[in-house]
MARLO-224032 format. One record per residue: x, y, z of N, C-alpha, C in turn; residue in three letters; residue number from 1. Coordinates in steps of 0.001 Angstrom, whole numbers, plus 500000, padded with zeros to 6 digits. Layout:
residues N
REC    n.u    n.v    n.w   ca.u   ca.v   ca.w    c.u    c.v    c.w  aa   i
REC      X      Y      Z      X      Y      Z      X      Y      Z ala NUM
...
This chain:
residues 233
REC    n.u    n.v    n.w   ca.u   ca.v   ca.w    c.u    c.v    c.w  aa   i
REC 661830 239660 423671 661746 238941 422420 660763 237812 422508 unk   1
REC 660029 237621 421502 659402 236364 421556 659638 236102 420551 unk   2
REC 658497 234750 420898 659238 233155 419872 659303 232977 418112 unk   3
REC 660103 232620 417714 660283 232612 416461 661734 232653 416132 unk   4
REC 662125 231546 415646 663476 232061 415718 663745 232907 414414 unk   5
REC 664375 233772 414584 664264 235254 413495 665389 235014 412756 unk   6
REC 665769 234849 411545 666381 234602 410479 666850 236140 410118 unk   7
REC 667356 236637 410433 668158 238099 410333 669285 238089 409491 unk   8
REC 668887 238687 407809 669623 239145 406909 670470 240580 407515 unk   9
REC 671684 240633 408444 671850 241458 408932 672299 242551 407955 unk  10
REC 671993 243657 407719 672882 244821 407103 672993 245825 408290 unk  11
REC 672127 246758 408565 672080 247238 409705 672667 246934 410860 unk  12
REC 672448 245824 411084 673166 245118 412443 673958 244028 411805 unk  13
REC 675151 244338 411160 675865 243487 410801 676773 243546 412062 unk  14
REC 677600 241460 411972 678232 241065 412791 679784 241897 412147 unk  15
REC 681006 242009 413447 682102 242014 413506 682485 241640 412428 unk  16
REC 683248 242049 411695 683678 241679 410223 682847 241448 408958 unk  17
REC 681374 241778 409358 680078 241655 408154 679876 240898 408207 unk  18
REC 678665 240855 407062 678436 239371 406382 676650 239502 407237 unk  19
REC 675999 238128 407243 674495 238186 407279 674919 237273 408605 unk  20
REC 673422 237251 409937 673312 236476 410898 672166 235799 410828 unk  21
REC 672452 234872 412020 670914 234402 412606 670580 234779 414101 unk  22
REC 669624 235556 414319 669461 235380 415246 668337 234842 415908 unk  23
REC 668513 234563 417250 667768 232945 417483 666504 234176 418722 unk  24
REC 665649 233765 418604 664959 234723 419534 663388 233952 419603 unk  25
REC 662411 233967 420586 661227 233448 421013 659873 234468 420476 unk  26
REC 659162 233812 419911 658006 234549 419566 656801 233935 419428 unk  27
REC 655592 234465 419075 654433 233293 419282 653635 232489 418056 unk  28
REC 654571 232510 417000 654302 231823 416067 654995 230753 415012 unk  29
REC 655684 229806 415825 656171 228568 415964 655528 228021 414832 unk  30
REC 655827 226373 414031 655580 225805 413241 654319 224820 414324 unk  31
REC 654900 224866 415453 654237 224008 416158 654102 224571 417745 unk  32
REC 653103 224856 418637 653080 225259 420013 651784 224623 420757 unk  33
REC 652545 224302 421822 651560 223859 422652 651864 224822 424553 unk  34
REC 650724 225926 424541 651111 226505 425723 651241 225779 427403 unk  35
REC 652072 225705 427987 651873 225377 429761 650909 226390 430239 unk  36
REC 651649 228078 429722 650863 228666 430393 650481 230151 430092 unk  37
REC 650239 231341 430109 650339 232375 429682 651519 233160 429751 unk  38
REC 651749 233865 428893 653574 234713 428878 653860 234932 430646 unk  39
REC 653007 235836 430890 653530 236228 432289 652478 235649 432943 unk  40
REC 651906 234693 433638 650847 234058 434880 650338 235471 435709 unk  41
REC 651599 235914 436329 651841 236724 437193 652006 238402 436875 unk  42
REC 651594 238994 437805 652204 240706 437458 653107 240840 438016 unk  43
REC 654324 241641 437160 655925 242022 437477 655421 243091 438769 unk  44
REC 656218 242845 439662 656476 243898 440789 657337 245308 440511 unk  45
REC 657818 245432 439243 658110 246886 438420 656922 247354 437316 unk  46
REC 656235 247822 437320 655586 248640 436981 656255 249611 435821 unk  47
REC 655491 249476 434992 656162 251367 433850 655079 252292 433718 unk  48
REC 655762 253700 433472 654864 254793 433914 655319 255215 431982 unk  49
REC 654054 255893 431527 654650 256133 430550 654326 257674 430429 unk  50
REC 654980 258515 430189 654783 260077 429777 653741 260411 428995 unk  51
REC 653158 259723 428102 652056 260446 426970 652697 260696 426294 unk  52
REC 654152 261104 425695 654973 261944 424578 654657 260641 423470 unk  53
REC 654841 259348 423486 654866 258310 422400 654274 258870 421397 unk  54
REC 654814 259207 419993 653887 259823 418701 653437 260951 418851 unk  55
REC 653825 262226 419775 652952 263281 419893 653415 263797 418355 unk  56
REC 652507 264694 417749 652365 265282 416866 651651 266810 417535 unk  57
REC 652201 267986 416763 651637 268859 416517 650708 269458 415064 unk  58
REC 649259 269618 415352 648260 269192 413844 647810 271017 414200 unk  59
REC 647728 270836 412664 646840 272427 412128 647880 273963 411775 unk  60
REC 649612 273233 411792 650257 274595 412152 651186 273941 410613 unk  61
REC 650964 275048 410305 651822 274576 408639 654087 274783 409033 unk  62
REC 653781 275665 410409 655415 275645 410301 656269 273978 411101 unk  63
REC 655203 273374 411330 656019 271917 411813 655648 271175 410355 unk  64
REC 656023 271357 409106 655959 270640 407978 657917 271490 407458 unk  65
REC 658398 272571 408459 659970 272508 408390 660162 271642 408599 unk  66
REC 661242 271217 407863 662750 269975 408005 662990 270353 409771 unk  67
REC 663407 271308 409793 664388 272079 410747 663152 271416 412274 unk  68
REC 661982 271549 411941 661231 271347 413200 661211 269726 412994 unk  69
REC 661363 268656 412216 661356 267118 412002 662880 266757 412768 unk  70
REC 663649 267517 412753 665141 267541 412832 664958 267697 414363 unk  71
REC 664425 268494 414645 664150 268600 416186 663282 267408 417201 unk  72
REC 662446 267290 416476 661339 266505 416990 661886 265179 417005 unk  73
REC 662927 264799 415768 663332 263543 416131 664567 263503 417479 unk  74
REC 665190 264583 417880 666504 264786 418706 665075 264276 420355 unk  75
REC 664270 265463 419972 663241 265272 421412 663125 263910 421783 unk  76
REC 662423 263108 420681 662316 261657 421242 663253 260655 421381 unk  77
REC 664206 260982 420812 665440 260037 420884 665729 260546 422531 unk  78
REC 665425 261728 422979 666148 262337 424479 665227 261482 424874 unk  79
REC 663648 261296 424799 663114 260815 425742 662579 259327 425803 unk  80
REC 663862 258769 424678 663580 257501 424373 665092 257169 425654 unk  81
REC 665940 257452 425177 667200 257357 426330 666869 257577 427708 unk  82
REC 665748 258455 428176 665249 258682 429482 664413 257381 429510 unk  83
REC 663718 256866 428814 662629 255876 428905 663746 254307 429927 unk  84
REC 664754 254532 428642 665745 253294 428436 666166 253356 430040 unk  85
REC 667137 254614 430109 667750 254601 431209 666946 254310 432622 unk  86
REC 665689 255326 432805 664743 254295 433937 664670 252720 434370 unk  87
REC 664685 252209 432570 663684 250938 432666 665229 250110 433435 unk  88
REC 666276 250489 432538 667313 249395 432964 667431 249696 434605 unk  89
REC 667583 250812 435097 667710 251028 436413 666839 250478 437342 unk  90
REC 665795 250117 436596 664592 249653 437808 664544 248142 437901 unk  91
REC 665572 247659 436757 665297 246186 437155 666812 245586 437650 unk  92
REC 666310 245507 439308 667303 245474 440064 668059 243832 439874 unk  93
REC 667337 242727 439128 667808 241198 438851 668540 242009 438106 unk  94
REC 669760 241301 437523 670477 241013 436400 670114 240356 435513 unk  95
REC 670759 240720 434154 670538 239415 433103 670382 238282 433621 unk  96
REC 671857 237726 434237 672721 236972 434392 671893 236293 435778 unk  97
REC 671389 237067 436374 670305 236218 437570 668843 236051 437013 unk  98
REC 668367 236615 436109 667697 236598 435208 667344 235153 434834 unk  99
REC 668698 234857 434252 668914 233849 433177 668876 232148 434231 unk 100
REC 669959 232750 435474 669471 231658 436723 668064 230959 436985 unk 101
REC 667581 232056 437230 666112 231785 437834 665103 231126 437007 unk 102
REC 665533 231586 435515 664751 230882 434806 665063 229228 434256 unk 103
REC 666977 229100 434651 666987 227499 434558 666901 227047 435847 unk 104
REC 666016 227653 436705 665686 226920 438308 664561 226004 438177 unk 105
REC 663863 227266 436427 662628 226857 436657 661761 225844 435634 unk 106
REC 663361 225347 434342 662929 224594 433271 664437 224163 432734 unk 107
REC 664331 223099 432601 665857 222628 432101 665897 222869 430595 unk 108
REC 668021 223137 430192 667375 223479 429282 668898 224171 429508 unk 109
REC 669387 225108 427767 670120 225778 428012 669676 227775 427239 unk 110
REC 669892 228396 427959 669689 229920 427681 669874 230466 426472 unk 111
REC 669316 230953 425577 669788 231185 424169 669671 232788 423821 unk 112
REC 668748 233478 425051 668558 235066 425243 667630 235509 426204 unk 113
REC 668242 236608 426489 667738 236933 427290 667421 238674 427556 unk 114
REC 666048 239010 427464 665836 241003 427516 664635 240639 428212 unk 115
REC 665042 242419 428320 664248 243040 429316 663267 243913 428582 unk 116
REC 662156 243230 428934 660870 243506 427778 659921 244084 428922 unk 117
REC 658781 245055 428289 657084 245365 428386 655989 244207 428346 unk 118
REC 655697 243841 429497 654805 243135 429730 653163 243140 429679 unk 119
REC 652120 243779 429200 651412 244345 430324 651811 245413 431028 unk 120
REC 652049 246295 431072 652481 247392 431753 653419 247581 432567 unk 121
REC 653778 246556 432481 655126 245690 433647 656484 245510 432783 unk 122
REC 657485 245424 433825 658744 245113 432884 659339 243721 433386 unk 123
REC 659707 242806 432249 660247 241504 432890 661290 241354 431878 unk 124
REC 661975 240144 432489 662716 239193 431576 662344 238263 430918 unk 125
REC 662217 238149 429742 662142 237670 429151 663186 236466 428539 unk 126
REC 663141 235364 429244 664166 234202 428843 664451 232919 427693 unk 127
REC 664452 233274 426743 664365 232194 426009 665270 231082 425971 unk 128
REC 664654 229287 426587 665701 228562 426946 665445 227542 426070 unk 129
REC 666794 226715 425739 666327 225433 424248 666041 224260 425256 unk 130
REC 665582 223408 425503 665201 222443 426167 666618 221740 426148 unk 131
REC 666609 220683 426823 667996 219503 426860 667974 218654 425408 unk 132
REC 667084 218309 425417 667199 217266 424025 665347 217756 423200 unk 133
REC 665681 217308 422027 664432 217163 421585 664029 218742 420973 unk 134
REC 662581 219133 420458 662693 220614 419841 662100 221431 420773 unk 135
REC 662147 221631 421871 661238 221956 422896 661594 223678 422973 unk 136
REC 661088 224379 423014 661483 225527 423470 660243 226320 424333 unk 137
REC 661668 226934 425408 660709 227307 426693 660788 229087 426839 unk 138
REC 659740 229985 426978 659967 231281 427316 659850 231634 428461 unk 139
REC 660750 231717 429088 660085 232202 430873 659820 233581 430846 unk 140
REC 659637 234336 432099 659083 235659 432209 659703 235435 433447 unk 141
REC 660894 236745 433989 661243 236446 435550 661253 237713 435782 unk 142
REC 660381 237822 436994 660542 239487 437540 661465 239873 437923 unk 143
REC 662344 241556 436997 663292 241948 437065 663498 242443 438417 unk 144
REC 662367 242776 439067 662605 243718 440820 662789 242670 441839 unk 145
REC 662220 241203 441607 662389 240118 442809 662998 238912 442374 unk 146
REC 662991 238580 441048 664010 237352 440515 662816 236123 440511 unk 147
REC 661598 236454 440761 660410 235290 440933 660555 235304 439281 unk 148
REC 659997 233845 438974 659929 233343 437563 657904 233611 437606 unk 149
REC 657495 234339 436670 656249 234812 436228 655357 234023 435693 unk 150
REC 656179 232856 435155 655277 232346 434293 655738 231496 433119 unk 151
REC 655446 230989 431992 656344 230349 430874 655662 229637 430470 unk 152
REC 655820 229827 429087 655128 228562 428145 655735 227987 427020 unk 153
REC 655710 226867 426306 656369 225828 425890 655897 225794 424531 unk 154
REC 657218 225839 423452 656279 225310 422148 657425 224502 421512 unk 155
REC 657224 223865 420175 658132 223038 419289 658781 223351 418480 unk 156
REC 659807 223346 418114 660030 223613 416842 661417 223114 416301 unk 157
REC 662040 222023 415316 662685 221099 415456 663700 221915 414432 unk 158
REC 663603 222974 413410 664050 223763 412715 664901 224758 413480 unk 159
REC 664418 225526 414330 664768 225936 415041 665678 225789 416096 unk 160
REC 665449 224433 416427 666547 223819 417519 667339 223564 416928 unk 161
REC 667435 222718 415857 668528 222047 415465 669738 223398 415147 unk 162
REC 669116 224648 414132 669673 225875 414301 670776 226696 415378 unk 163
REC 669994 226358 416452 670987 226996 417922 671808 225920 418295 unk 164
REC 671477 224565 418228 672271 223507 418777 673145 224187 417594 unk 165
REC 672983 224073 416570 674924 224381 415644 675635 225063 416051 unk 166
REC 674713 226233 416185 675508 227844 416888 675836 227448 418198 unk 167
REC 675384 226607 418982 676257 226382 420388 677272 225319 420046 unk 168
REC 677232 224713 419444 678361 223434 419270 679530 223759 419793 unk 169
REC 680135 222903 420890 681741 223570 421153 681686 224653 421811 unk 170
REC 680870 225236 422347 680994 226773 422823 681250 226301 424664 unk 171
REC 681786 227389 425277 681714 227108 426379 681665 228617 427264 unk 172
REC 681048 230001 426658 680683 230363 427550 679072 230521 427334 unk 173
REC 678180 230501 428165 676857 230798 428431 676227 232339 428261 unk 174
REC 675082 232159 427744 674712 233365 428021 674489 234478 429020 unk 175
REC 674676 233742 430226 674470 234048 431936 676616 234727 431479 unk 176
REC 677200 233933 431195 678410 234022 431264 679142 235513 430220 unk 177
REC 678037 235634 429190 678253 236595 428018 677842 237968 429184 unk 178
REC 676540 237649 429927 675790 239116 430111 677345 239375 431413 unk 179
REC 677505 238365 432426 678550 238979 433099 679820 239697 432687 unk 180
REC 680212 238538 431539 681425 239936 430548 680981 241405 430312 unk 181
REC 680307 241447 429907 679631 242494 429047 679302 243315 430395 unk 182
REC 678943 243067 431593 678435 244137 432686 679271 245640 432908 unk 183
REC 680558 245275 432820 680740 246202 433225 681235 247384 431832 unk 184
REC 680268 247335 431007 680496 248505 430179 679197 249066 429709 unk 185
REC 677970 249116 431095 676953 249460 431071 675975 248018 431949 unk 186
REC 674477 248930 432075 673484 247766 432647 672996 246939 431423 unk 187
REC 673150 245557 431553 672842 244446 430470 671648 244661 430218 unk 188
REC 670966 244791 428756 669408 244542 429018 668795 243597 428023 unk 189
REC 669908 242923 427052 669550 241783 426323 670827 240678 425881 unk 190
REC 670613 240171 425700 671869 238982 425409 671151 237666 424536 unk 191
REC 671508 237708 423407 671109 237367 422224 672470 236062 421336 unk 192
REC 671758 234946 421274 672860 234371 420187 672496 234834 418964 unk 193
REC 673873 234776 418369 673306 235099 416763 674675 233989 415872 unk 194
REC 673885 233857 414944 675118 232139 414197 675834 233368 412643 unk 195
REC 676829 233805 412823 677452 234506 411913 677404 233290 410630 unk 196
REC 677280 233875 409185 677273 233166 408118 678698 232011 407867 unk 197
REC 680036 232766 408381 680837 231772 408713 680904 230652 409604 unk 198
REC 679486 230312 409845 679514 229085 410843 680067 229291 412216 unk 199
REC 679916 230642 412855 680512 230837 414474 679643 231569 415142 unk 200
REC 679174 231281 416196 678244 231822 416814 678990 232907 417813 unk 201
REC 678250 233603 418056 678682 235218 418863 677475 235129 419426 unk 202
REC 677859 235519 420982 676265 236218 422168 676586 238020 421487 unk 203
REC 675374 238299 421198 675236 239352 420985 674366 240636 422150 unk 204
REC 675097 241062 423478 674687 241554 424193 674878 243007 424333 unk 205
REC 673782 243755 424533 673207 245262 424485 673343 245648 425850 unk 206
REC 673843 247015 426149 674430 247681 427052 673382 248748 427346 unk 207
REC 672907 249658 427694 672633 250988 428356 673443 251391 429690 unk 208
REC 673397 252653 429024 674583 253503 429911 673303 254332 430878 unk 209
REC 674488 255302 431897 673259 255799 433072 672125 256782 432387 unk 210
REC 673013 257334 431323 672242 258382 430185 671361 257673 429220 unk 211
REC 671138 256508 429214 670061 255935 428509 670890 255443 426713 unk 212
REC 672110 255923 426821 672666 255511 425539 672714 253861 425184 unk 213
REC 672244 253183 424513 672428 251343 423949 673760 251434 423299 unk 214
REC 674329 250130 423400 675977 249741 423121 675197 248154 422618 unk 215
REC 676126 247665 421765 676089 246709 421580 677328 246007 421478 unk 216
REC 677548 244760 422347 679045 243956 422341 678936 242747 421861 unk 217
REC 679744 242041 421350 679853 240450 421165 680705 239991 421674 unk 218
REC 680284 238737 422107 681206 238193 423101 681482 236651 422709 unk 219
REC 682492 236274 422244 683066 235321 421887 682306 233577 422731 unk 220
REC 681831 232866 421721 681428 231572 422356 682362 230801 422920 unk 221
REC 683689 230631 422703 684756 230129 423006 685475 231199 424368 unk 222
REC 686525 231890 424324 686751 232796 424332 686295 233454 425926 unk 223
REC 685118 234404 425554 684371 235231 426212 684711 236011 426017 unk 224
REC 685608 236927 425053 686661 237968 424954 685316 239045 424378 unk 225
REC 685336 240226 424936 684243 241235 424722 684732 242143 423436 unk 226
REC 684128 242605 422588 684408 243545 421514 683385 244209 421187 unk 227
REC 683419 245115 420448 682583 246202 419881 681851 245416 418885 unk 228
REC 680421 245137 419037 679465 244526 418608 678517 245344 417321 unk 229
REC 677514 244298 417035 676750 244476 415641 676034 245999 416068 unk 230
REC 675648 246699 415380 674946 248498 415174 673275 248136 415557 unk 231
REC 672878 249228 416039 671255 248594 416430 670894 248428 414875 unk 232
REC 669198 247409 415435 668655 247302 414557 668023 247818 413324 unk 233
């Protein structure tokens, strides 16, 4: 994820009991940014290989304009989107949750999400942390195969902060603390706050199974109590 914190009219991914979210996430077009340094400094020590299948099309044959062959073609890539998934989570031997460590080793501050993103051809973590005080927000990059922090850069945004500070108010488990709940009903590969319209914030953390299937759980800010979470995006 990058910076921006994303204002998510949820329908699709509606929270536990409905209704619209926020979710808080890093991207590169801030009201205000000033970089330390480039996303990743460094190259991830995991590597991705990609098949060539992305968008294949078959052109010039009038019988792939069947339903019946669209019906297929979408089952194919969903198989080899779950093969994609299931690799990527397997290869990144950090955890969220050490993930999320390494990156407050490397900037103070508290964790607000955390996935496992495409770098450059590389796969990292991607950490988005709110600074201690003030509108500061920090993105680290920590390599998923060695736990080294990659890199990170810094921008402002006082809208935004003030936003997640609500959604954390009172909370007392962490996002390091959400991805460990959530482990054992698959490999973690994102962990996300999101501020439900009733004023309560939920970590919203995504699962893959060994088959490449995504789960999504929420996990109570108070609490930590795990449940059957918002529908993908």
């Amino acid at each position: 994820m990058k910076r921006n914190i994303v204002i998510a009219t949820v329908a699709a991914a509606a929270l536990i009991g409905g209704g619209t979210a926020t979710t808080f996430a890093l991207s590169g077009d801030g009201e205000s940014s000033s970089a330390s340094s480039a996303s990743s400094a460094q190259k991830s020590s995991v590597q991705l290989k990609d098949d060539g299948t992305r968008g294949a099309e078959v052109r010039g044959d009038d019988r792939y304009d069947d339903d019946r062959y669209d019906d297929r073609d979408d089952r194919d890539d969903d198989r080899r989107e779950d093969a994609r998934d299931a690799a990527e989570a397997k290869a990144a031997k950090v955890s969220a949750a050490d993930a999320i460590a390494a990156a407050l080793k490397s900037v103070n501050g508290t964790a607000v999400s955390a996935d496992l993103d495409s770098d450059g051809g590389g796969l990292v973590w991607d950490v988005d942390v709110l600074g201690k005080s003030g509108d500061t927000w920090h993105s680290v990059h920590v390599d998923p195969g060695t736990g080294k922090v990659l890199g990170s850069h810094t921008e402002q945004d006082a809208e935004d902060a003030a936003e997640a500070r609500a959604a954390l108010k009172g909370s007392s488990v962490s996002a390091a603390d959400a991805a460990k709940a959530a482990a054992d009903k698959g490999t973690v590969t994102s962990v996300d706050l999101e501020d439900e319209t009733a004023g309560r914030g939920v970590w919203d953390v995504e699962t893959v199974s060994g088959k490449g299937a995504e789960s999504h759980w929420a996990v109570d800010l108070s609490s930590g109590k795990v449940t059957a979470g918002p529908l993908d995006d």
